[in-house]
N, C-alpha and C positions, 0 to 999 in steps of 0.2 A: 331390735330390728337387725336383721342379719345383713353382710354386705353385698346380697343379692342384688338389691337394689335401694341405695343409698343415699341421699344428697344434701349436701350442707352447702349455706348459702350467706352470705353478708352482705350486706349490701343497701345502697339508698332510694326508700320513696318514692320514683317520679313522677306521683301522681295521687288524689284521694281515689280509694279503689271505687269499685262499683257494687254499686246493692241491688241483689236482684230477689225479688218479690213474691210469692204463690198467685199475687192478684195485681192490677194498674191501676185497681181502685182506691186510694190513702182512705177513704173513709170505712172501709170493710174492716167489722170487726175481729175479723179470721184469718186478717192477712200479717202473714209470717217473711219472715226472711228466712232465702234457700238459700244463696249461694252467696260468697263476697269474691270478686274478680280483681286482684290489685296485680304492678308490677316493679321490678324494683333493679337497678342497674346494681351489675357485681363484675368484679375483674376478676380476670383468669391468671393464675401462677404463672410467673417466669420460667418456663420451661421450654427444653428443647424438643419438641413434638414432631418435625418434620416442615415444617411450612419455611416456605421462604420468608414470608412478612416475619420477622422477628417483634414488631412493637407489641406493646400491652392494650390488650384487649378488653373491651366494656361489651358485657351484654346483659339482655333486656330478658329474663325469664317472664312466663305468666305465671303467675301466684290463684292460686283457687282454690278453695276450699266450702264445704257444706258442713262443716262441723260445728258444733255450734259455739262451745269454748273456743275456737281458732276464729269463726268467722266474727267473734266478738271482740275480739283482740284487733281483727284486719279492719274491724269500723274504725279504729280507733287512729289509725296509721294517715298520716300527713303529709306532705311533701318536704324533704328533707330531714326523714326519719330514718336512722338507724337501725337495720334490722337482722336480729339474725333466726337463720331458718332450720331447724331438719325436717327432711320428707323422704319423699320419694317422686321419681317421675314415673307422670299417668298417661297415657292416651287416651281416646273418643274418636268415634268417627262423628264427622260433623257434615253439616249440608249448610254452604255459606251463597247469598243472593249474587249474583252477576250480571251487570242490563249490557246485553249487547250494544255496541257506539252505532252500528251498522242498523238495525230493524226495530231495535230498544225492547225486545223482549226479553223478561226473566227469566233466566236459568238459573236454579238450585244443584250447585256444583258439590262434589262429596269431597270432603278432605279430612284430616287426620289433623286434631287440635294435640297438642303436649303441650302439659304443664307441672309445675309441683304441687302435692298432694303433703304440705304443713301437718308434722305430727307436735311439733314442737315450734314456739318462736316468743321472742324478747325482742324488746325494744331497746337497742342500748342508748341512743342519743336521738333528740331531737330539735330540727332545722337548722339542719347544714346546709351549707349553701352545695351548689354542685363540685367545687372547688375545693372546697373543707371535705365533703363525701368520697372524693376520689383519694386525697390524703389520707384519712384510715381507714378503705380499700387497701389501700397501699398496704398499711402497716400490719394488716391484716389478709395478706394475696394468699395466703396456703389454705383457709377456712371461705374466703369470697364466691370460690368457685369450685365445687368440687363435686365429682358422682364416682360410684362404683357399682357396675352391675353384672350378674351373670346372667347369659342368657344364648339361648338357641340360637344359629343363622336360618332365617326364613330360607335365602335363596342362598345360590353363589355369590361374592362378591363382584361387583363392576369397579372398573379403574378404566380411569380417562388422563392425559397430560395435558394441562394449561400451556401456552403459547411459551408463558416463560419456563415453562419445562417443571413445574411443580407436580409432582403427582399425588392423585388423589383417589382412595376406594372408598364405593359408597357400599353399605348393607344394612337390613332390614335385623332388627335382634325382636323374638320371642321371650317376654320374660315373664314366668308363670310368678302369678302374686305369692308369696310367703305369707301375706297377709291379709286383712278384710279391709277394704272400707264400706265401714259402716253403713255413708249415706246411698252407697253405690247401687248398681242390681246386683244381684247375689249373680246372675250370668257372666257380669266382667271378672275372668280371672285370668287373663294377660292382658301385656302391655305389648304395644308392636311400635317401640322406639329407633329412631335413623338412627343409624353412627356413619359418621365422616371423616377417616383418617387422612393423614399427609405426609409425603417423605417417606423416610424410611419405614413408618411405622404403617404406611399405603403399600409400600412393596410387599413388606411382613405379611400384612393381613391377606393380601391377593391371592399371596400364593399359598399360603396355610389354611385359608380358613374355607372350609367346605357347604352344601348345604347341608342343613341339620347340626353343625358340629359343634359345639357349648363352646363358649370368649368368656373371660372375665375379664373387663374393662375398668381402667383406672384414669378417670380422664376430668373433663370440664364439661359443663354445658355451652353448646353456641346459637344464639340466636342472630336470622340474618333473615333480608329482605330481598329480592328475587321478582325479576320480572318473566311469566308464565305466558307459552301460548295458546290460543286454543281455538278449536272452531264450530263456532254458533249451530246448534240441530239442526235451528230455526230455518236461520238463512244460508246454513253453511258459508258465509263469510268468515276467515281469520280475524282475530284482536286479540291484542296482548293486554293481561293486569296482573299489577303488583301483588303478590303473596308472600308470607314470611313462612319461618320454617325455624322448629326448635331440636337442634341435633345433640348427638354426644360425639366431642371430639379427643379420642383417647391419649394419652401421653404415653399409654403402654398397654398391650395386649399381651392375655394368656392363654393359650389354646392348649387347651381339653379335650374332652373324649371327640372322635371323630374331624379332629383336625390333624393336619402335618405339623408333626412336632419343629422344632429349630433347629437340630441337628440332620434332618430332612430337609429344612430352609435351603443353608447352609451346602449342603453337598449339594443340591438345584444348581444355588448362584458360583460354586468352582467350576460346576463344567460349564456353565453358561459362559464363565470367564474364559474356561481355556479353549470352546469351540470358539469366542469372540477372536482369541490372541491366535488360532489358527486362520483362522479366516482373513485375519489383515494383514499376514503373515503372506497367505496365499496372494492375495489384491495386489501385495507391493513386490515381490519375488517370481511368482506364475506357482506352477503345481511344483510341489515340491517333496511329493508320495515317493519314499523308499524304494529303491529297484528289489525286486524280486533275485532268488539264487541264480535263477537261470539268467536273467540279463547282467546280473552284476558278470559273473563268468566269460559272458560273450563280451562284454567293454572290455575284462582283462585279457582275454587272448587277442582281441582287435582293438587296438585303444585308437588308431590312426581314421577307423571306417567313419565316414560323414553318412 
């Protein structure tokens, strides 16, 4: 598997996964198992990425798989199981139910599920408690959390600043499969993964990264939960519901064909420095623009004239 699109993963259990069926029938002679749904808390490396919040971080990836040796392996998975993963991360567009609080009619809302797509996974221990799980997360922080992917900018980047001044860009990555999966349709051959950077590594991307322009990201997976607004066809009333979201949060970006390189960064942020240092320069002194030949001349032969 090339580092197109990469992910290795360690991590605990929280849960027996889910089995999902061809039929709801248990007595049907034909009914098969399609899919297993588990998911499994992993820590992100100690690393300086750009975020203000320095603490160590636990997130919740979705685990999924329709293969059949993996999906036999994930029946098998327990709460407080040691696991370790490689795959890759997948998207789908999905249609999730929504009952408006206001008229109570159902909307089928469209959103984008990410998960990892298990080519490989072992069990190394089993039932830990959540306390014993977090301990060799620990001791294993460099392999718990980890992606590498290449891939197109859908759009431009967006960047927004949080109140305590964190900055943040968000963009959409195009990542053409290098590979099949098997169970999949043979029509899905990209993935349309978020990336979420922060700090310096938010400034970086903002201004380097264009539409179209290839990234190759070295980062962690993030998952987080998020309260969404919206409003009803129905009744065109507002209401707000909880939605989660599975990102890639870089430690470091590379920009490739059709992006500003970092020595283009770079000259950006010195004049941006020096038109700043004139500018406050100007704010605290008044104007302070060179006299020209001719007036320099006229102050020397009149130095007295008001």
């Amino acid at each position: 598997m090339a580092r197109h699109n990469e992910v290795t993963l360690y991590g605990r259990v929280i849960q027996a996964p889910k089995l999902l069926y061809n039929s709801t029938d248990e007595t049907n002679a034909s009914r098969t198992l399609v899919r297993v749904i588990g998911a499994i808390s992993v820590m992100r490396g100690i690393r300086d990425f750009g975020a203000v919040d320095k603490r160590i971080r636990i997130d919740v990836p979705v685990v999924l798989s329709q293969n059949k040796k993996i999906m036999k392996l994930m029946q098998a998975w327990e709460e407080g199981d040691m696991v370790l993963i490689r795959g890759t991360l997948a998207t789908v567009n999905v249609t999730k139910p929504h009952c408006c609080p206001h008229c109570q009619q159902i909307e089928q809302i469209k959103t984008t599920l990410a998960f990892i797509n298990p080519i490989f996974m072992k069990t190394e221990y089993k039932g830990l408690s959540p306390e014993e799980g977090n301990q060799d997360m620990r001791r294993n922080a460099e392999i718990s959390n980890r992606i590498t992917v290449i891939g197109k900018a859908c759009t431009a980047p967006e960047m927004f600043v949080t109140d305590k001044g964190q900055k943040i860009t968000n963009y959409q990555l195009d990542i053409m499969r290098k590979y099949r999966i098997k169970e999949d349709d043979d029509e899905n051959k990209h993935d349309f993964p978020f990336v979420k950077s922060y700090g310096f590594v938010a400034d970086n991307d903002y201004r380097a990264i264009q539409e179209e322009g290839m990234v190759f990201v070295d980062g962690a997976i993030q998952t987080r939960e998020y309260t969404r607004t919206h409003i009803c066809p129905f009744c065109e009333k507002e209401y707000t519901y909880r939605d989660s979201a599975t990102e890639i949060v870089p430690y470091s970006t590379e920009y490739l064909t059709g992006c500003k390189t970092m020595e283009e960064i770079e000259e950006e942020k010195r004049l941006e420095e020096i038109a700043a240092g004139q500018a406050a320069r100007a704010q605290l002194f008044g104007d302070d623009t060179p006299l020209d030949d001719t007036e320099a001349m006229d102050e020397a032969a009149d130095p007295d004239e008001v």
